[in-house]
N, C-alpha and C positions, 0 to 999 in steps of 0.2 A: 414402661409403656405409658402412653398420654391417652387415655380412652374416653369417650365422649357419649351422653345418653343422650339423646333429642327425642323430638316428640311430640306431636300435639299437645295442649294441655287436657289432662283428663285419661291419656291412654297407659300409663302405667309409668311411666320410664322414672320416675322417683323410685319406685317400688324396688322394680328392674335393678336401677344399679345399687342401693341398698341392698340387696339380696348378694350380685356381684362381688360386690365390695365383703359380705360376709365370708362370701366362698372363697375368695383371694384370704383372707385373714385368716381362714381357716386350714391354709396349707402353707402357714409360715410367712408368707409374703410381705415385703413391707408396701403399706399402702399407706395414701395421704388422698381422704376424700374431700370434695370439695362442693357445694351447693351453691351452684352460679344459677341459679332460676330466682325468678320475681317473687312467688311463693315458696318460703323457707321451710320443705315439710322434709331434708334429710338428716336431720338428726332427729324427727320422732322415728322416721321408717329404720333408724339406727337403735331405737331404745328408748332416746333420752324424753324424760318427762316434758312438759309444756315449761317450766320453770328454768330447767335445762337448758332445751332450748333456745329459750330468751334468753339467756345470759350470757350467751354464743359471741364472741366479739366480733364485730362486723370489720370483716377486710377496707370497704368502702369509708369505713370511720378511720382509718388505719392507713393510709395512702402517703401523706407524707414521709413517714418511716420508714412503709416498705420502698419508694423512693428514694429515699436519703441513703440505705442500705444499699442498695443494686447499683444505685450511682459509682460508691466504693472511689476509686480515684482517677474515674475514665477522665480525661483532660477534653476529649469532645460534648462534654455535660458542664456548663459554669454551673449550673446548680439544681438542685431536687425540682423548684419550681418550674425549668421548662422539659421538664421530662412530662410526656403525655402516656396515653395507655398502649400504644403504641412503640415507643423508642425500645431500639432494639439493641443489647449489648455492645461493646467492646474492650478492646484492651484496656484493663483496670478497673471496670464491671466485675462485682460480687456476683457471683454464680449461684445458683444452690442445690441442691441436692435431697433426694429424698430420707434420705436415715437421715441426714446432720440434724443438730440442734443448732441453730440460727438466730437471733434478734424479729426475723420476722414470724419463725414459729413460734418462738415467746409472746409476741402481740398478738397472733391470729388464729392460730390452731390450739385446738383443746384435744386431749386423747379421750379416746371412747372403747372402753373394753366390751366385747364380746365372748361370750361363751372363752374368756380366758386369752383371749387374742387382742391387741389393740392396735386400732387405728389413729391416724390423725383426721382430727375432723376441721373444715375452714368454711367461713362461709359469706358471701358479700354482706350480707345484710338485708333486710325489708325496704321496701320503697315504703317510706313512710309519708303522712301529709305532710312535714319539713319541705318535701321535695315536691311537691305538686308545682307544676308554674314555673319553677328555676330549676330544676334537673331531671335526666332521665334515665333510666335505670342502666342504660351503655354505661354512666360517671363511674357506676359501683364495678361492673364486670372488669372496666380497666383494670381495675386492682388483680384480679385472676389473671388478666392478659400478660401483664407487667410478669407476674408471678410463674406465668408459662414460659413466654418469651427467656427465662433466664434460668432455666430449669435443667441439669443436663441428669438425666434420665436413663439406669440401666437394667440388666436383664431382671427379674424378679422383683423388679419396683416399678409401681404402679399410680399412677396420677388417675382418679376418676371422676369426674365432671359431670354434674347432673344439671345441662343446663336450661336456660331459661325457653319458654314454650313455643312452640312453632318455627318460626325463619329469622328470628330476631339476631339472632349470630353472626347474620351475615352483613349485620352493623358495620365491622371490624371484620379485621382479617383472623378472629379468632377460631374459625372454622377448619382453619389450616391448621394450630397445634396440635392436634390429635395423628398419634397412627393411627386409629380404626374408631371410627363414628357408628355408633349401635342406635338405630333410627327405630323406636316402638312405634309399633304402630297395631293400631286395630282394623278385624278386618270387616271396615265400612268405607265409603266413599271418600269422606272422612278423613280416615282412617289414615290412609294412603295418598293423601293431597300434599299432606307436609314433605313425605317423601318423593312426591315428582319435582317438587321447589328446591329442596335437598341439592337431588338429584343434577338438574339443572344447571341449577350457582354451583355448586362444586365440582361441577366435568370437567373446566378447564387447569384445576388444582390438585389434582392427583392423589383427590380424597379418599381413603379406602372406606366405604359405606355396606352396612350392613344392616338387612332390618332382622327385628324379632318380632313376630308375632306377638299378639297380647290377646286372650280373653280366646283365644279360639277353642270354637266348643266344638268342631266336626269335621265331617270330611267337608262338607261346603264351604266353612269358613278357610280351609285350608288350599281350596283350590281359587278359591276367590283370590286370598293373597298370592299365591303360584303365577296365577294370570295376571296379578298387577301389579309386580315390581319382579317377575322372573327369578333369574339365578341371586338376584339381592336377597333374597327372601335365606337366612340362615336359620335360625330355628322358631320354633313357635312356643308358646307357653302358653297351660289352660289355668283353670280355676286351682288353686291353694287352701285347705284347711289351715295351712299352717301360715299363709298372707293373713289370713281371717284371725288370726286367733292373735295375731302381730296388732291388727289396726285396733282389735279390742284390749290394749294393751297386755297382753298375756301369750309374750313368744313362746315356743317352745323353743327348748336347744334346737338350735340350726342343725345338726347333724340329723333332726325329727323331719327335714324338709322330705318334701314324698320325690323320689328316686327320681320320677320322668322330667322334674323340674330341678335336679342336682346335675341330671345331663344333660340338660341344655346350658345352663351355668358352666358345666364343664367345656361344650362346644364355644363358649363364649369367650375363654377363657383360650384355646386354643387357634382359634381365630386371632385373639389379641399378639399370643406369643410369634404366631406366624408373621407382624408387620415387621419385628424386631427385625429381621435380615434385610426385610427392605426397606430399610428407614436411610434417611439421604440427610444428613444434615448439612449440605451445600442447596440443597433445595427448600429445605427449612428456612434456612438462612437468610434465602434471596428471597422467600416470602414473606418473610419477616421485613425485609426494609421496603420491597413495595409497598406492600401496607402501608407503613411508615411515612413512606412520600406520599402517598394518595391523601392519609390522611393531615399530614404537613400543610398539603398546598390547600385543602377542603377546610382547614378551618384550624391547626395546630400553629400553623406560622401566624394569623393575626391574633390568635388568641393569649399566646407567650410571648408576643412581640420579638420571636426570635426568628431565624432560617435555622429549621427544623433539620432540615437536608445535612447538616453539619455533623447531626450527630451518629452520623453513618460511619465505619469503619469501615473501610473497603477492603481490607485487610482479613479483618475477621470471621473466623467459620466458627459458630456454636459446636460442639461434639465432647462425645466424653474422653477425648484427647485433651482436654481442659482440666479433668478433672485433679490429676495430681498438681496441677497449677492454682487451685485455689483453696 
């Protein structure tokens, strides 16, 4: 499954699916987390020191490669260079997969063990000053889009995406790779604005959206949210010793997590496994190349000097019907 945390900046959703990501890892699962947000804080909320961290290799530094790689010997691609963040597979397109080991997980992904368990960790990169004035931080998420778009995905493997803050997603058609959008949100005015924008831009996309509570300390914070996103509203989560004792770097084992915040993780978790039956990868698909034409004719065809529209496969459905083919 493709899961996605959004969120104001400020309201938890780093936190959120760093914890997620623990509790998947924690029942075997193979997972490949991914930090598509402007601020690079999911490999501390994972463990890893400030040095660590930094040493992270940036996807966004990395783009040619993972392009030249996905390309693979599709005949509607002349070459790496007019591929955008957008292009969407076809026949002769490299695929990938979550357990493989791959060329682009050797440049991009670093593993991060937990409590004995390990994940893969990926991450765009910082907008650095480099970039002030000639680029904008969409350039670096391409590299995740590219990365989704060619992903084929199955039951107990897990894609998690902690992305960047507020509505900025809806740059791109990247709001659409996900089965289930886990929207944090706090309950203040605030709080819950991301999520009517959310809400909104993804009605006519068949977005499965779901908020979780963040910081709720009562019964009024809980009716507040009740009232302002309805049946969206999937669980809630209060205050953590064990958040606390993480941001002071000094986790304890995760298994230490306090019970009422293991089940909502666990709600979260079954929520996600629930999209698997409904997942359409003919509707995947075909979002996948509108996108692609939207963005072709907005700015992709004069920028590669190419007709972007070409590299459409009309043929082709993304699914794990693929998968003994690559």
């Amino acid at each position: 499954m493709k899961i996605a945390f959004v969120g104001k900046g400020g309201s938890g959703k780093t936190t959120l699916s760093s914890l997620f990501i623990r509790h998947l890892a924690a029942t075997g699962a193979h997972v490949v987390a991914v930090d598509a947000d402007i601020n690079q804080h999911l490999g501390p909320a994972l463990g890893l020191d400030e040095a660590e961290a930094a040493a992270l290799p940036a996807m966004g530094d990395r783009l040619p490669l993972i392009k030249e790689h996905l390309r693979g010997s599709n005949p509607r691609l002349s070459s790496a260079d007019t591929m955008i963040k957008t292009t969407p597979p076809g026949e002769g397109s490299r695929l990938l997969r979550v357990r493989e080991d791959n060329p682009v997980y050797d440049a991009c992904a670093r593993p991060v063990e937990l409590d004995g368990d390990t994940v893969r960790l990926m991450v765009t990169g910082p907008f650095t000053d480099a970039d002030l004035g000639v680029s904008c931080y969409h350039s670096k998420t391409g590299a995740v889009e590219l990365f989704l778009n060619h992903l084929v995905d199955g039951p107990d493997e897990y894609v998690v995406v902690d992305m960047t803050a507020g509505s900025d997603s809806f740059a791109s058609g990247m709001f659409t790779r996900f089965d289930i959008t886990f929207l944090v949100a706090e309950p203040t005015r605030k709080g819950v604005s991301v999520y009517r924008q959310y809400k909104e831009y993804a009605a006519d996309y068949g977005v499965v959206l779901k908020v979780v509570g963040n910081k709720v300390q009562g019964q009024d914070d809980l009716d507040f949210l009740r009232a302002e996103v309805g049946d969206d509203l999937l669980v809630t989560v209060g205050q953590s010793n064990w958040v606390r004792a993480l941001e002071k770097g000094r986790p304890p084992r995760f298994e230490l997590l306090e019970d009422v915040n293991r089940r909502a993780l666990h709600r979260l978790r079954t929520a996600a496994d629930a999209t698997y039956e409904l997942r359409d990868w003919e509707r995947y698909t075909r979002q996948m190349v509108h996108f692609h034409l939207k963005n072709a004719r907005s700015w992709g065809n004069e920028r590669t000097g190419a007709d972007l529209a070409a590299q459409v496969d009309p043929s082709f459905v993304l699914g794990e019907s693929l998968i003994t083919l690559v």
